[in-house]
C-alpha positions in Angstrom: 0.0 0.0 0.0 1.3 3.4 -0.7 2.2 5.7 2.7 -0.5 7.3 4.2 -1.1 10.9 3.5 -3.0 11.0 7.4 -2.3 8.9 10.7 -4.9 9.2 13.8 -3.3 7.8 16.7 -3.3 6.9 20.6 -7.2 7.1 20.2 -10.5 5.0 21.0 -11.3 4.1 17.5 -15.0 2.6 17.5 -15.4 1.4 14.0 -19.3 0.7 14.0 -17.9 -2.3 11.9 -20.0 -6.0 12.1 -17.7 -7.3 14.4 -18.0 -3.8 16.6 -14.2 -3.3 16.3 -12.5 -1.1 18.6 -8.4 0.1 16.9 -5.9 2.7 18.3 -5.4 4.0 15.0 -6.6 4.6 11.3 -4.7 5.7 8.4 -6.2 7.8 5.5 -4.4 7.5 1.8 -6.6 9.6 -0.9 -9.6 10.1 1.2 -10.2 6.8 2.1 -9.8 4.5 5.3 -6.4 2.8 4.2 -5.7 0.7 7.5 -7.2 0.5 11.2 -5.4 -1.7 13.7 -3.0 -0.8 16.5 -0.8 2.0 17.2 2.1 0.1 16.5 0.9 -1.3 13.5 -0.4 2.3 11.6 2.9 4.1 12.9 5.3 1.3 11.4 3.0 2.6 8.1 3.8 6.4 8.3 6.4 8.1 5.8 8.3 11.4 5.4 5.2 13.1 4.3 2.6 11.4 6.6 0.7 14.1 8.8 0.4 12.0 12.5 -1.8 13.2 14.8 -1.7 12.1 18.4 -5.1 12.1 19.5 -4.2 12.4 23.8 -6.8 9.2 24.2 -9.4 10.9 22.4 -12.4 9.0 20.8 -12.9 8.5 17.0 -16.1 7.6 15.4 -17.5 7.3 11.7 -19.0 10.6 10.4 -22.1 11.1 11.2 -25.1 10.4 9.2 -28.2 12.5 9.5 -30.4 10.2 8.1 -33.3 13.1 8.0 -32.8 16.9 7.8 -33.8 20.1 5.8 -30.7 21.7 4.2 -33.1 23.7 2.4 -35.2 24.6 5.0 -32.3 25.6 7.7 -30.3 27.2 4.9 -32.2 30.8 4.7 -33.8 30.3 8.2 -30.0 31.3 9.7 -30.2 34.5 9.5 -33.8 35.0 10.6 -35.1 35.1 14.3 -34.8 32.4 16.3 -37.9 31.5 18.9 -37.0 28.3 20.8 -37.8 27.8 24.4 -35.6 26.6 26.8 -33.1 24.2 26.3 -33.2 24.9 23.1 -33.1 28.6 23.4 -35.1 31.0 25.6 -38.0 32.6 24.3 -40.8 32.7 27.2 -43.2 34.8 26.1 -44.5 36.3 23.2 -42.9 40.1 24.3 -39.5 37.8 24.2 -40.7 36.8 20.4 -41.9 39.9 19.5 -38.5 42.0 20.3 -36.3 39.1 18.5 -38.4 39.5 15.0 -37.8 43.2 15.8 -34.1 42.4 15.9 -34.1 40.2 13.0 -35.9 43.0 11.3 -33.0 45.4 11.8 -30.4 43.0 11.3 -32.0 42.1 7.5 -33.8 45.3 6.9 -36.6 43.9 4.8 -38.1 46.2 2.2 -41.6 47.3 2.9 -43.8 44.5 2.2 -41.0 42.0 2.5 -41.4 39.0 4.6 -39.9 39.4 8.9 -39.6 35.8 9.9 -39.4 34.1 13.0 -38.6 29.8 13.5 -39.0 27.5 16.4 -41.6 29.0 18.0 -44.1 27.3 20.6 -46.3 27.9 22.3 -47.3 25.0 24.2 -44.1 25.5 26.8 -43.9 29.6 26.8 -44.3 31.0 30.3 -48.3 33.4 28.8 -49.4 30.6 26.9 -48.0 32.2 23.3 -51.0 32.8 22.3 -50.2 35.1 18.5 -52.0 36.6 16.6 -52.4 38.6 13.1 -53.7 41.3 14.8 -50.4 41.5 17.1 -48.0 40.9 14.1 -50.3 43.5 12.2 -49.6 46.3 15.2 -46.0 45.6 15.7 -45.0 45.2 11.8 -47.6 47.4 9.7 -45.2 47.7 7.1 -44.0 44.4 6.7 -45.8 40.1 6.1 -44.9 38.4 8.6 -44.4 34.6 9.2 -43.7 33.0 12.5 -43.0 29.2 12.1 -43.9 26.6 14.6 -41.2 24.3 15.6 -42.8 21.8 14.5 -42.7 23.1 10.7 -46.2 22.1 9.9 -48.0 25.4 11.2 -47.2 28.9 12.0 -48.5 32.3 12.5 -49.0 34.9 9.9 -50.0 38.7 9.6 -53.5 40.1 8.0 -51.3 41.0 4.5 -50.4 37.3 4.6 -53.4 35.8 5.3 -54.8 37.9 2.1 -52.3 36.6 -0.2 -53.4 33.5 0.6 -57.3 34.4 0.3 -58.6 33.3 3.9 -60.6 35.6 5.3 -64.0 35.3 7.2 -65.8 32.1 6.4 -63.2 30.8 3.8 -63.4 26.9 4.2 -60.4 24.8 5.5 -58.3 23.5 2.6 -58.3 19.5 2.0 -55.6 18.1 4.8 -55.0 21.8 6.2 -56.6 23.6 9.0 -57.1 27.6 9.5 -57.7 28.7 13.2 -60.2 31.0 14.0 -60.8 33.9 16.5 -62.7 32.1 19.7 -66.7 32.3 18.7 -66.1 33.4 15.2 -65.5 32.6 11.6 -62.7 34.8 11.3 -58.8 33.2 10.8 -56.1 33.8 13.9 -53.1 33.9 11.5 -52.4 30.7 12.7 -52.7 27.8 9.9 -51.8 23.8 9.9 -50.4 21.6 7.2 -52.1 22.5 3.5 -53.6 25.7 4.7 -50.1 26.6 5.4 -47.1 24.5 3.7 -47.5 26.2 0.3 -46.2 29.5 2.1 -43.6 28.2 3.8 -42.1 26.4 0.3 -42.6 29.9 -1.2 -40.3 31.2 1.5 -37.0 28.5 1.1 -35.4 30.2 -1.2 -31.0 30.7 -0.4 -27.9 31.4 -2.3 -24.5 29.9 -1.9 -23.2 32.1 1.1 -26.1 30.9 3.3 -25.4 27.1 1.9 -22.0 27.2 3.2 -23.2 28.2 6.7 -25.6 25.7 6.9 -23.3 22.9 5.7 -20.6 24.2 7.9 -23.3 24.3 10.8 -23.6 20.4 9.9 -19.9 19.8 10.2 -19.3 21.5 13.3 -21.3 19.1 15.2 -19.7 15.9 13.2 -21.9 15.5 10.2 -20.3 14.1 7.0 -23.7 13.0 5.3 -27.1 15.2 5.8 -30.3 14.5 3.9 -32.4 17.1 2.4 -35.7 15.8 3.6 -38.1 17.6 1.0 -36.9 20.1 -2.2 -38.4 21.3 -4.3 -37.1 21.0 -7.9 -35.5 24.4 -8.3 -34.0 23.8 -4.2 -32.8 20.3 -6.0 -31.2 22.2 -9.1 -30.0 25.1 -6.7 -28.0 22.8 -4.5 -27.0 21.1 -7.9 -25.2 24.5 -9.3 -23.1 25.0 -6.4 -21.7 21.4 -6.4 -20.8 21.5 -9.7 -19.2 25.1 -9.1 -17.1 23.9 -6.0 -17.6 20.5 -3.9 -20.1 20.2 -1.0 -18.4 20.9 2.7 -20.2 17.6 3.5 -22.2 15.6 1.4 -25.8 16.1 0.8 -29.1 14.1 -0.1 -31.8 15.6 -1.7 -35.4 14.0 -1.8 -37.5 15.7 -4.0 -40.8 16.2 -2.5 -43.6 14.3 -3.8 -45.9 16.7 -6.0 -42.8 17.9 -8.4 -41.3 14.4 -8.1 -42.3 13.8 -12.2 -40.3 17.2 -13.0 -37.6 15.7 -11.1 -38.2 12.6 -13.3 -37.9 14.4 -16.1 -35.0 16.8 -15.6 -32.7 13.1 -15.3 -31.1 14.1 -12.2 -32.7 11.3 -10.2 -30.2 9.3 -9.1 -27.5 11.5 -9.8 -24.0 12.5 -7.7 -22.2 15.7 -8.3 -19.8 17.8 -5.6 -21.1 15.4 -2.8 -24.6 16.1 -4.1 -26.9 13.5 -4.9 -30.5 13.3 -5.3 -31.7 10.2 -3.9 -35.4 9.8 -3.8 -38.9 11.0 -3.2 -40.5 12.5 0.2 -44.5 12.1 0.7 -46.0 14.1 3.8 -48.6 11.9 4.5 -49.5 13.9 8.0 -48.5 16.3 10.5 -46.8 16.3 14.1 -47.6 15.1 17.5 -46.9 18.2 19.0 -48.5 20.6 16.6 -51.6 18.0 17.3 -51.5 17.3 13.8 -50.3 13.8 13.7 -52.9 11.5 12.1 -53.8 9.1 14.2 -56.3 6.1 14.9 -57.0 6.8 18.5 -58.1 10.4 18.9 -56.3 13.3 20.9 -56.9 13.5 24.9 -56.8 17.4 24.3 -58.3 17.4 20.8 -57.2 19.9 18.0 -54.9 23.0 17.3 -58.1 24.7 16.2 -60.2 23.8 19.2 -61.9 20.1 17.6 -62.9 17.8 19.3 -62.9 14.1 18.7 -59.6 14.9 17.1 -57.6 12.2 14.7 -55.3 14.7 13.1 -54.9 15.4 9.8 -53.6 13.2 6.6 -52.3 15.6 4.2 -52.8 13.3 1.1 -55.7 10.9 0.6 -55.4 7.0 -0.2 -55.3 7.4 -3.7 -52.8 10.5 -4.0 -50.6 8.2 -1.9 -50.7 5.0 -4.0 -50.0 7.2 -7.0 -47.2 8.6 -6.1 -45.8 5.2 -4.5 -46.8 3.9 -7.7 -44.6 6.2 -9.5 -41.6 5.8 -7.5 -41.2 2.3 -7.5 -42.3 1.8 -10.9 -38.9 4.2 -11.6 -36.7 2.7 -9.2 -36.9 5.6 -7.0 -36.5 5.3 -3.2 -39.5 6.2 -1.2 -39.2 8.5 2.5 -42.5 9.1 3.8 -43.1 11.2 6.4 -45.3 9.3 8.9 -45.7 10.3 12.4 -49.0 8.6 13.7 -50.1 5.2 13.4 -52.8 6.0 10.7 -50.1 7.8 8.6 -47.9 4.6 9.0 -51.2 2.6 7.6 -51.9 4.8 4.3 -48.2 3.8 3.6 -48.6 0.0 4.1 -51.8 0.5 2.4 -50.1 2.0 -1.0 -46.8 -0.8 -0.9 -49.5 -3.4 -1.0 -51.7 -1.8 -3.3 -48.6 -1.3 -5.6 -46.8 -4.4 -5.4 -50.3 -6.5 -5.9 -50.5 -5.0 -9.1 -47.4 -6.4 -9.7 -44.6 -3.1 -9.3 -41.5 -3.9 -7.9 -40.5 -1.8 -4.9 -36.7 -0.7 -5.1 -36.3 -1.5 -1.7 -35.7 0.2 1.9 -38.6 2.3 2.3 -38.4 4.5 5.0 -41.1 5.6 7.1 -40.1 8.8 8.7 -40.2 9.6 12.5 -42.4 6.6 13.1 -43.5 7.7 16.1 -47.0 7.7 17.6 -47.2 4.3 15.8 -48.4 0.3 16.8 -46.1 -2.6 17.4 -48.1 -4.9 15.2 -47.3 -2.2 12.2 -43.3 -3.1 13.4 -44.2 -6.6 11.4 -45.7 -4.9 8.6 -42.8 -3.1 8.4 -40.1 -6.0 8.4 -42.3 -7.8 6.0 -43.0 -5.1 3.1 -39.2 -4.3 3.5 -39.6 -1.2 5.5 -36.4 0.6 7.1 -37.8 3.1 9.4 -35.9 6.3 10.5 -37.5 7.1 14.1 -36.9 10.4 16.1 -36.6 10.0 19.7 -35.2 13.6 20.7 -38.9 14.1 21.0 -38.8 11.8 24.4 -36.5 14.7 25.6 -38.1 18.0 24.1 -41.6 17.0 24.0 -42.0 14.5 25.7 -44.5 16.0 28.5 -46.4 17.6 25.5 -47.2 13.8 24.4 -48.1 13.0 27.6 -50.3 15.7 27.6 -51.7 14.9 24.0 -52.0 11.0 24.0 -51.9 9.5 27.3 -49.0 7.4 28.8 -49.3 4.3 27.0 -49.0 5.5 23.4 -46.7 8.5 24.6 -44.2 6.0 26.1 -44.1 4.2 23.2 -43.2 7.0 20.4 -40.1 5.8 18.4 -40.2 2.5 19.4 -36.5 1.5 18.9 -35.7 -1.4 21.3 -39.1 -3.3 19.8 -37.8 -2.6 16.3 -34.4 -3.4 16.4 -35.8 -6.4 18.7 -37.6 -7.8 15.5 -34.6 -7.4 13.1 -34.8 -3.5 12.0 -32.3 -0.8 11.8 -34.3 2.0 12.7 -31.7 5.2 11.9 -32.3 8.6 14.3 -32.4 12.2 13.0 -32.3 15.5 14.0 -34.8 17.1 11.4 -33.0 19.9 11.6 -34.3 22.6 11.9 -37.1 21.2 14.0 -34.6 20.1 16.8 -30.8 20.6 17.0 -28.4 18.9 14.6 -26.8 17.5 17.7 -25.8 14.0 17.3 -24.6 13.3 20.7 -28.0 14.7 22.0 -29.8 12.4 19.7 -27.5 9.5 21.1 -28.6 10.0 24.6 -32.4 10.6 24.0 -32.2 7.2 22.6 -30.6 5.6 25.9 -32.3 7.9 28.1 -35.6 8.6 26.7 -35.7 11.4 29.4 -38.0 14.2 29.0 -37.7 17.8 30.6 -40.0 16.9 33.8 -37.5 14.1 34.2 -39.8 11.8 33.1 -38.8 8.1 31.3 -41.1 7.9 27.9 -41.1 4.0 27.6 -38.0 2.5 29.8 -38.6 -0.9 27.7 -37.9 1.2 24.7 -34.1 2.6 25.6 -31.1 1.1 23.6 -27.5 1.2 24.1 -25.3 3.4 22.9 -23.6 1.2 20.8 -26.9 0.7 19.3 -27.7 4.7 19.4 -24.4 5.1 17.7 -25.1 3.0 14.7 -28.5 4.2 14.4 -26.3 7.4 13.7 -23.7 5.9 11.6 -23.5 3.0 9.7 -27.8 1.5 9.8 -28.1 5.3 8.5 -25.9 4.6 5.7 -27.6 1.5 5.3 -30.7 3.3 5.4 -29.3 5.5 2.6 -28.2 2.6 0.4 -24.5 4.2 0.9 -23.1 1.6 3.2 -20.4 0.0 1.2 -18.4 3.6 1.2 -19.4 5.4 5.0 -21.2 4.6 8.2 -18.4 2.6 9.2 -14.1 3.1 10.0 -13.1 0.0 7.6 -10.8 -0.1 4.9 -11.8 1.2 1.6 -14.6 3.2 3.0 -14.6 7.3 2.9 -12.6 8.7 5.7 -15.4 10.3 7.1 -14.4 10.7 10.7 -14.9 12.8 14.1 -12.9 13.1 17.1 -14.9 13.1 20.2 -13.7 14.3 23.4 -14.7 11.3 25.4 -16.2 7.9 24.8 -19.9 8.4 24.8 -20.1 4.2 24.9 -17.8 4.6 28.3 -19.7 7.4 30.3 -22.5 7.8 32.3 -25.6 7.7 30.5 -26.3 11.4 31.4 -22.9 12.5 30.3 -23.3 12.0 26.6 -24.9 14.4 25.8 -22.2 16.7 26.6 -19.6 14.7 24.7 -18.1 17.5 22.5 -16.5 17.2 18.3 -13.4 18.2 18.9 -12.3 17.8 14.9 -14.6 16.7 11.6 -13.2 15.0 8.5 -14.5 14.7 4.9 -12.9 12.4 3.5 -9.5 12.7 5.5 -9.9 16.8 5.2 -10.5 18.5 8.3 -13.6 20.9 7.7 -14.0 21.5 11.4 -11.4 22.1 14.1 -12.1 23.4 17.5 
């Protein structure tokens, strides 16, 4: 073999491989994984020109794999104002909201008429309730549309120039699969809207141009992220991201799934299936429903505190009918194209099953390792549907940890302790992946390892003990079963020979510590392919 161009050394190498290797060293020749074994053994290797790096006992892990994300949704929401409550961040009432999209304002300085835009807001855990409104956006930005997103991405809160573009005013009926929140006793919209009353603004708003791209994909590498999905694009996002491969390579690489209704221009454009600069669009996303804590979830057992609107009897809302869905499934498989549909409650997860069977009885071939996304207020018996139809799921159990008491609140105890069920599935032969679905939750990977040990909301509470893994099981579901996942595990997800050196140096060995200590495990150093692109 020819000398390495990198040694790591004096490290905990945790390979993620089948046998759950654990080295001292790796060597990196061309931007691949050219040996892992002992220090002895990669130092006899090094030459003149070999960079070695003594690591001082630090930890050394594959990249990591964000099996779902929004590039293009976190891309332009950077630079706008940030609303999370605490841990995340520490908005606590709406006056604390109010002054940031003041700030965020001033710091863009929208033209009149131009959009002020807030992210992560909600309301659910603010200190007055959060109650918004158009009329409040309308008084403190007269000048200006305004669009406050909730953090769950499937609603938000709009001014009265807003709500006109979109034509809903008094008595205008809810749209199929969307829901438009009144004033209490009246006919008259909020400014808050739900799923189809309010996802064709917040597409119109994604638009970014190379400078924010580089941010967000640096964002990704800082916290140890060689691989990120881009969980629904549009065409022109797809293209977009496209350009600025082919100008430069990607910082990390990036996945693109076009989202479902322009998924036959993305047929027809031929980059389906394509690679370019670390950019590569790999398949189609359906939203098939909302999210548990928006109450929008669709789900066969109805909500303890009904809907976002005030409904009761409440099942959530599916976004797509039965035979929207089978269509589009049809399409995809019939063109070899990978299917990721977002699914959060268990009658989500059954319009899915429905379509695969509908499809594949008329005799359509599925490509293979559909992914139901999130997979979280879901049924066990729907864990065998899964494993029989092929399924990989990618669950999401930071919500144990941030919203956990919300689902408590909204479901009950028995289906919220069962939300991303990832001991049962990898129990019957899965390899459920975790995400951050950033920017709905941090890109954190380590805080995604330890919800899915812990399971630990903020009350303190355990959502579903019987459903905690271990962290070498939380690892992989970050690493090698989300290359897997991806279809990309004969070149990442794993420290072996061959594969991309996709690496990050950890501060400590999150297998080795206490349980409630790895979540504070830092990334010390991220590598793309044996190139540093983060260094702290």
């Amino acid at each position: 073999m020819s000398t390495p161009d990198l040694i790591l050394t004096n490290a905990t190498v945790i390979t993620v491989d089948d046998a759950a290797t654990v080295a001292e060293a790796v060597a990196v020749t061309d931007g691949l994984v050219s040996a892992v074994g002992t220090a002895a053994e990669i130092g006899a290797l090094a030459g003149d020109a070999t960079e070695v790096v003594d690591l001082g006992g630090r930890t050394v892990v594959p990249g990591f794999v964000d099996a779902h994300s929004h590039v293009s949704m976190g891309a332009p929401y950077v630079k706008h104002a940030a609303l999370h409550t605490p841990p995340v961040g520490d908005t606590r009432t709406v006056e604390d909201a109010i002054r940031k999209l003041h700030e965020a304002k001033e710091r863009n300085d929208p033209a009149p008429g131009e959009y002020v835009i807030g992210w992560g807001y909600f309301p659910d855990l603010m200190d007055d309730g959060g109650v918004l409104t158009a009329e409040i956006l309308d008084r403190e930005f007269p000048d200006h549309r305004v669009a406050v997103v909730h953090v769950s991405g499937h609603g938000g809160f709009v001014n009265s120039r807003v709500l006109e573009d979109a034509g809903y005013g008094p008595g205008s009926p809810n749209p199929d699969g969307g829901t438009i929140v009144r004033l209490p006793g009246t006919d008259v919209p909020s400014g808050e809207l739900w799923e189809q009353a309010w996802m064709p603004l917040v597409f119109s708003l994604l638009s970014y141009g190379e400078a924010e791209l580089d941010a967000m994909l640096a964002e990704y590498a800082r916290w140890g992220v060689t691989t990120v999905q881009d969980g629904a694009a549009t065409a022109e996002q797809i293209e977009t991201i496209r350009g600025f491969a082919e100008k430069k390579p990607l910082l990390v690489d990036v996945r693109s799934l076009a989202i479902f209704n322009e998924l036959p221009e993305v047929l027809e454009s031929g980059l389906m299936g394509t690679t370019a600069g670390g950019h590569t669009v790999q398949g189609v996303k359906l939203i098939l429903d909302g999210s548990p804590q928006g109450r929008t979830a669709h789900v066969t057992e109805e909500y303890v505190t009904g809907g976002p609107g005030g409904e009761q009897h409440w099942h959530g809302l599916a976004v797509i009918d039965q035979p929207t869905t089978d269509h589009f499934v049809d399409l995809a498989y019939r063109n070899g194209v990978q299917v990721f549909a977002h699914c959060n409650g268990d009658a989500a997860v059954d319009q899915l099953l429905s379509a695969h069977r509908t499809v594949t009885a008329a005799g359509v071939t599925p490509p293979g390792r559909t992914v139901p996304i999130h997979s979280q207020v879901m049924r066990h018996d729907q864990l065998d549907e899964y494993v029989a139809a092929g399924f990989e799921p990618s669950m999401f159990t930071i919500h144990a940890y941030l919203f956990g008491d919300i689902h408590i609140k909204n479901f009950g105890e028995e289906r919220a302790f069962g939300i991303s069920p990832m001991r049962s599935a990898i129990d019957k032969g899965l390899r459920p992946t975790n995400h951050s679905d950033y920017p709905i939750t941090p890109i954190n990977p380590l805080v995604l390892l330890w919800s899915s040990v812990s399971r630990t909301s903020l009350n303190g509470v355990v959502l579903g003990e019987g459903e905690r893994i271990t962290p070498l099981e939380g690892l992989r579901a970050l690493t090698i079963d989300a290359a897997y996942e991806h279809r990309t595990e004969h070149d990442r997800g794993s420290i072996e020979v061959g594969k991309l050196a996709d690496l990050v140096v950890l501060s400590d060995n999150p297998l080795e510590v206490e349980t409630d200590a790895i979540k504070d495990v830092q990334v010390v150093r991220t590598l793309k392919r044996g190139v540093t692109v983060f260094d702290a």
